[in-house]
N, CA, C and O of each residue as an XYZ file, in Angstrom:
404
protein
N     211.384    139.234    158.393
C     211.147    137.869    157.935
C     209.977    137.868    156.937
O     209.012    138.594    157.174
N     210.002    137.076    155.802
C     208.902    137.396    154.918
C     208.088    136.546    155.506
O     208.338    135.860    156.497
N     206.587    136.616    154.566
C     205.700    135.913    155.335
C     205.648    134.160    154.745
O     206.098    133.718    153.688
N     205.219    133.718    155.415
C     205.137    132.102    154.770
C     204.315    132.146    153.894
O     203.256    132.774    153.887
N     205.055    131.029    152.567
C     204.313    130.863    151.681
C     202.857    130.103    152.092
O     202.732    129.445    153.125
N     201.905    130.286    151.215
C     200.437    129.532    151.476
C     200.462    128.253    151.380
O     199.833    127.464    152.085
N     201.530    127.887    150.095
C     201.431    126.563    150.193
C     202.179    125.591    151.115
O     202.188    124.380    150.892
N     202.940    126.279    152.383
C     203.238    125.204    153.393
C     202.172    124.891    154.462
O     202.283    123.975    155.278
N     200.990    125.852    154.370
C     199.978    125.669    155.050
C     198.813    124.779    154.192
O     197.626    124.790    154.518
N     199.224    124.185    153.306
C     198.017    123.287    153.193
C     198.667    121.871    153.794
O     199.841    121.515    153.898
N     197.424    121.217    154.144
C     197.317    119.941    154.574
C     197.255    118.727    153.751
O     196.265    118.214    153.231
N     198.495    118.353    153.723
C     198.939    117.092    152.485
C     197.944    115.671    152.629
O     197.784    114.721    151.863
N     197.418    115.963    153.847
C     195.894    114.514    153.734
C     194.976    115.277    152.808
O     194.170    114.582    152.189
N     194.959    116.217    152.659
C     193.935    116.823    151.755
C     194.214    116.417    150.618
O     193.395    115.826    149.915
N     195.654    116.724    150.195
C     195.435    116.347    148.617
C     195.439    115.806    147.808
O     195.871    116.228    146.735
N     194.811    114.287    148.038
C     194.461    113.556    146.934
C     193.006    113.413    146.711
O     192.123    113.051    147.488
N     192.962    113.749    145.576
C     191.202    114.109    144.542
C     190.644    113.356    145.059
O     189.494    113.789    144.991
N     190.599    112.081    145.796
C     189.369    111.309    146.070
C     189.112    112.176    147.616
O     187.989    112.667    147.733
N     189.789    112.318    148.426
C     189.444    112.691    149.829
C     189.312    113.906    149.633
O     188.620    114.443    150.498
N     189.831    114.830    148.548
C     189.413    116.432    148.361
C     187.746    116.323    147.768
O     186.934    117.226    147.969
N     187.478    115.283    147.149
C     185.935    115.244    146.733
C     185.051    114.958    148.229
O     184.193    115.745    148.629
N     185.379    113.864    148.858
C     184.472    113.583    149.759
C     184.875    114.826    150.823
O     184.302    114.641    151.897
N     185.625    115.925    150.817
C     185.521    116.738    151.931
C     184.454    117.976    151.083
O     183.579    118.768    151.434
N     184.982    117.666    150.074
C     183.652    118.651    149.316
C     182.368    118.366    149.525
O     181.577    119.199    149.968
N     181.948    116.752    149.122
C     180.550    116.676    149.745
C     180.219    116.954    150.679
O     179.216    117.665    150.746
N     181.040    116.446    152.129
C     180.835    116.691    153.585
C     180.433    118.433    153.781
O     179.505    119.037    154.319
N     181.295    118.710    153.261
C     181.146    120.454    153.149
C     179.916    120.933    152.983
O     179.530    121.940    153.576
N     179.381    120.437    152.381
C     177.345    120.831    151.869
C     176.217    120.533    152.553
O     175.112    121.062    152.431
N     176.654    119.378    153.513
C     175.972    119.038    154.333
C     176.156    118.372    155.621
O     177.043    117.556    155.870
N     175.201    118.807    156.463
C     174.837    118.083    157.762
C     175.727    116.814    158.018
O     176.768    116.721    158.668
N     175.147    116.033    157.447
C     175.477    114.880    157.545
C     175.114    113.741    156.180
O     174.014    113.757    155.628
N     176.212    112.804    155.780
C     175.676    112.008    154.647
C     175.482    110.573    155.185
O     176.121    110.266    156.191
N     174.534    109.522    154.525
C     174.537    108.371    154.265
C     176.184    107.685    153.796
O     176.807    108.390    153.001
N     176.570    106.953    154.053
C     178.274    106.165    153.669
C     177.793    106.213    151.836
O     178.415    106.786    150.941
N     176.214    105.229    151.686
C     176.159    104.764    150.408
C     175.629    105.989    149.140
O     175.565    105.796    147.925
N     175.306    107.218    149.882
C     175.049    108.282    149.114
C     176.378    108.948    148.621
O     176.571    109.137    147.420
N     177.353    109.322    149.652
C     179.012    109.674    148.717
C     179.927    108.439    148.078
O     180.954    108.637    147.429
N     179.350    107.083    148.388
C     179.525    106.840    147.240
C     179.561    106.504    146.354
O     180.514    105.978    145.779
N     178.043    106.808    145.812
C     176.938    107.138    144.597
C     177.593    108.360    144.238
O     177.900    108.286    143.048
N     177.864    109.210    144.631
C     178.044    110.843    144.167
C     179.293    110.563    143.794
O     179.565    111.074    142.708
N     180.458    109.732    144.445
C     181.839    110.167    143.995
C     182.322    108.648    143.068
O     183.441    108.374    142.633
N     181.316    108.009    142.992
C     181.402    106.710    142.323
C     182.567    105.864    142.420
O     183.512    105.675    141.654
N     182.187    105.283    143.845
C     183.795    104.762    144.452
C     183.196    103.405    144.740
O     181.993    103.147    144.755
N     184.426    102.384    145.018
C     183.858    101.350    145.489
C     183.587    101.135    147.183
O     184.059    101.970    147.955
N     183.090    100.398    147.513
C     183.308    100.236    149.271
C     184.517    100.567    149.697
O     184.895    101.562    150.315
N     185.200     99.456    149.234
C     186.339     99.680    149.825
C     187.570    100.723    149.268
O     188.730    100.824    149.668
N     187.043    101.262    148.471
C     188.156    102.657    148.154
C     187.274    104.290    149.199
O     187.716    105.398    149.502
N     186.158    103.722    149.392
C     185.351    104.555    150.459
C     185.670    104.809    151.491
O     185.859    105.842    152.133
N     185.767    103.196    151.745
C     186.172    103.028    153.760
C     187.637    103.376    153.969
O     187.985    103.820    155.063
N     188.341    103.237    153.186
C     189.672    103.542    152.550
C     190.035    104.853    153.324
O     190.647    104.976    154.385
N     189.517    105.746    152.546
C     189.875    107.520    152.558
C     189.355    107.549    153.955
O     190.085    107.858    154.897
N     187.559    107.092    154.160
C     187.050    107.817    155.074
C     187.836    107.664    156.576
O     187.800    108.463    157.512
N     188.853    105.835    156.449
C     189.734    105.976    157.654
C     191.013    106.807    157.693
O     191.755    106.813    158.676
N     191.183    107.334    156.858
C     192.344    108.338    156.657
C     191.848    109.316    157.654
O     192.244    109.423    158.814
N     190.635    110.248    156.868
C     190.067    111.245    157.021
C     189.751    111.404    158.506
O     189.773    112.454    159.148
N     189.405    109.976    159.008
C     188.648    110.229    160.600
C     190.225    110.317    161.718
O     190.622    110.921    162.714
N     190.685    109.290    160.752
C     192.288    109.265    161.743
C     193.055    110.549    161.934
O     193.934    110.739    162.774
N     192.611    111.390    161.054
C     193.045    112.749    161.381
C     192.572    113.868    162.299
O     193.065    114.787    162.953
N     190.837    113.110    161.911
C     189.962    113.679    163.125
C     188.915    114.789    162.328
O     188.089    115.566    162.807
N     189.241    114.571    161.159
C     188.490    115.602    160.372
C     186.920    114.849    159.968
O     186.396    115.223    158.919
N     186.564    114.327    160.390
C     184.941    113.391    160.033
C     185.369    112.761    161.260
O     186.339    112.791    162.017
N     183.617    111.846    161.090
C     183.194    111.365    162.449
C     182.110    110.713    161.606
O     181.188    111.337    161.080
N     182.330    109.234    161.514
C     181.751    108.070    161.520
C     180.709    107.429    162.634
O     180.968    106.751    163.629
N     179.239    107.955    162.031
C     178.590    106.578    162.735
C     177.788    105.504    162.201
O     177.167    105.568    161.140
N     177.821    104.651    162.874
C     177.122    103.177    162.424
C     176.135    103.416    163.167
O     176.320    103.925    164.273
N     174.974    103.122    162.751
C     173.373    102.199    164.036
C     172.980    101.712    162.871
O     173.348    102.036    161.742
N     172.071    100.769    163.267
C     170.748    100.339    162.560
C     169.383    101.053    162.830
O     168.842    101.372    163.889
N     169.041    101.186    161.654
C     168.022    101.181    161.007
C     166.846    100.524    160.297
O     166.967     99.979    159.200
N     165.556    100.611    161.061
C     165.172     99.633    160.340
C     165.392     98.132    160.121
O     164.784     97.528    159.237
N     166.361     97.478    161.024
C     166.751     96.325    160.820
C     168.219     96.442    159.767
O     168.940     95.456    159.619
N     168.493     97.648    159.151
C     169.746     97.530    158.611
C     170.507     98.295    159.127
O     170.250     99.297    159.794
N     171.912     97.662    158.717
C     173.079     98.517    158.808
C     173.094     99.580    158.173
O     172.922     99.463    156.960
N     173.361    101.393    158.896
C     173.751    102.504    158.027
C     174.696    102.966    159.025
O     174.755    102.905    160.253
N     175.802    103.706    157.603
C     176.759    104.300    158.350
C     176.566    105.836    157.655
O     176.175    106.037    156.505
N     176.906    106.771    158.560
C     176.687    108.506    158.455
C     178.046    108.784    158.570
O     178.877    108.242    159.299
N     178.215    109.955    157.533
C     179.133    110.572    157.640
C     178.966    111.925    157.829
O     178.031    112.555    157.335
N     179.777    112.374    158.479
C     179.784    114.188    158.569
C     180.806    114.845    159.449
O     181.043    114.539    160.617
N     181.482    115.950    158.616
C     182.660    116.862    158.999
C     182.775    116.608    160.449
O     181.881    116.819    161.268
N     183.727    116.227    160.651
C     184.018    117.076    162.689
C     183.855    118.566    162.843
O     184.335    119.203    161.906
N     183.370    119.176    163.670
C     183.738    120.333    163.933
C     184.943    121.461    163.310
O     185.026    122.369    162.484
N     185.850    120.679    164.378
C     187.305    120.977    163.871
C     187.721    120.782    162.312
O     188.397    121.593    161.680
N     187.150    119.447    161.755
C     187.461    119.321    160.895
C     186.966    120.271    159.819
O     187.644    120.709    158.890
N     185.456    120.575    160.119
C     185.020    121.857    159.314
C     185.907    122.755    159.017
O     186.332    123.063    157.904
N     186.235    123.258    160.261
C     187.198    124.448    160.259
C     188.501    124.572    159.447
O     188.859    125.526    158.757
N     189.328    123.044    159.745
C     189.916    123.106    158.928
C     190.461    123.130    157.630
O     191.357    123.778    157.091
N     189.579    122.136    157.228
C     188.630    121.944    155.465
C     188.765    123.813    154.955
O     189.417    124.280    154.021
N     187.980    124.468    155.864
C     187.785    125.756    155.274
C     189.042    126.612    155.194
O     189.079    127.524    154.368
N     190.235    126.339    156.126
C     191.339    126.650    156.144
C     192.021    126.452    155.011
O     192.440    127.407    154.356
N     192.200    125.253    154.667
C     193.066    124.741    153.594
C     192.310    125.063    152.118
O     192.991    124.902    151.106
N     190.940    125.505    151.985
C     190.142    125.957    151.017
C     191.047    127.254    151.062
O     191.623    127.306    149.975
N     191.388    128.242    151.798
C     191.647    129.820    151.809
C     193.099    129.757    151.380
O     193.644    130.557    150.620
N     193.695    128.630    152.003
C     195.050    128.143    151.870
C     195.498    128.178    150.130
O     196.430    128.564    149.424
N     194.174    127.508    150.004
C     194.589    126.935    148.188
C     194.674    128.175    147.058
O     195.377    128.259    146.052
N     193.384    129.385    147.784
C     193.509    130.211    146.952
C     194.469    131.149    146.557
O     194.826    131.590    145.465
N     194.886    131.397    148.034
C     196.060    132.085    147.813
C     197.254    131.235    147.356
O     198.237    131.878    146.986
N     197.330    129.937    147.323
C     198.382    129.975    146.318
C     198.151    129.840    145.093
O     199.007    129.685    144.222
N     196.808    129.897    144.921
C     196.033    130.136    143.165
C     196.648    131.205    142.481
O     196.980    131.300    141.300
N     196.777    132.287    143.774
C     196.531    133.864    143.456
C     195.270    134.443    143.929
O     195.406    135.665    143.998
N     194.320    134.135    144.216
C     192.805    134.295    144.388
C     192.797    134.874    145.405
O     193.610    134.567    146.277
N     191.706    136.070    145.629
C     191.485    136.083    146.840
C     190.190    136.159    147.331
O     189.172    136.582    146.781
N     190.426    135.518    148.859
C     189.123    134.960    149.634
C     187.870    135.288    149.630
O     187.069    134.678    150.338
């Protein structure tokens, strides 16, 4: 049996450029501010909250709200799992680039 192609192993929530950017930011760090990615990916609120409920509904991020200071902040940052998988579908992509890891 040959082996499976790479590209049935990528993850089709991944690939649209706005949620492939914000898994890129997530990727760099700890954890983000909601209003810092998106300053960086220059989105509106609601094309933000948008993806980021995609993204969590999959389980790949993890949303929190508290206050601060008397204000509302919301944090974002990779799930675990979701790390893992992010990095999966990164190895995924290359090889169907041609690239290797």
């Amino acid at each position: 049996m040959a082996d499976e192609q790479p590209r049935t192993r990528l993850l089709t929530v991944m690939h649209s450029p706005t949620r492939l950017a914000i898994l890129g930011v997530l990727r760099h760090v700890q954890q983000i501010n909601f209003a810092d990615v998106q300053e960086a990916l220059e989105l509106t609120t609601a094309e933000l909250s948008r993806q980021l409920g995609i993204l969590e509904k999959e389980g790949l991020i993890e949303i929190a709200k508290f206050r601060e200071r008397r204000r509302a902040v919301t944090r974002v940052r990779l799930s675990e799992d979701g790390r893992k998988r992010f990095e999966d579908y990164l190895e995924q992509l290359r090889k169907v680039l041609g690239e290797h890891a």
